[in-house]
N, C-alpha and C positions, 0 to 999 in steps of 0.2 A: 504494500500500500504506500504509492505516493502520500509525503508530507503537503498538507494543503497550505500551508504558510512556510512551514522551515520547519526542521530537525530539532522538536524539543516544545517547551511550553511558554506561551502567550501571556502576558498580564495586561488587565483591561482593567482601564482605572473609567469608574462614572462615578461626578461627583466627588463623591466624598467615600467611596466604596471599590474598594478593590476586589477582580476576582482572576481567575486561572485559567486557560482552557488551552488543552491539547492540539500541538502545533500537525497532528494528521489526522484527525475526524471533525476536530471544529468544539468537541462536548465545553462547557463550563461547568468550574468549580469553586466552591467558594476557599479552597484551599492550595497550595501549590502542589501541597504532598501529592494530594489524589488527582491533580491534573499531571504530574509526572507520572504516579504511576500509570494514568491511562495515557499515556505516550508512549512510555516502555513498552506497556500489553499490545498494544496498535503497533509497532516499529516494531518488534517481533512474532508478532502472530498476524497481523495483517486485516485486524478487524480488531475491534469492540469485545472487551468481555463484561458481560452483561454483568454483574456482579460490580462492576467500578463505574457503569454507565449508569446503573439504577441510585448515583450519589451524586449525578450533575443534576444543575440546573436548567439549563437550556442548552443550546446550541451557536455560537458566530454563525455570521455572513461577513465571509470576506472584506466587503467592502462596507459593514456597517460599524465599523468601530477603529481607532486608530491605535495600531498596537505595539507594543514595545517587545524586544528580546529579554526574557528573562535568564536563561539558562543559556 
């Protein structure tokens, strides 16, 4: 599975709120931890394991938010 932004995890600040989301599915999290971990399961299994996905909150669109390199 192609990285849809880059190799590694996203931080998306709104406001006054920061959250995390996986630099090759898109999920959000409101932690870094579990947004690494679902990059690592994604970057080597090549999908989503349901068990890390069922802890995001939503989803990015690419172009809806301006995002920074965390990792």
């Amino acid at each position: 599975m192609p990285a849809l932004f880059f190799d590694g995890v996203l931080r998306i600040k709104i406001r006054e709120s920061t959250f995390y989301a996986c630099g090759y599915c898109g999920l959000i999290y409101e932690d870094k931890e579990t947004a690494t971990r679902c990059a690592e399961f994604c970057r080597k299994h090549g999908g989503c394991s349901i068990e890390i996905e069922e802890l995001s909150i939503g989803r990015i669109e690419p172009a809806s938010f301006r995002l920074t390199k965390t990792i």
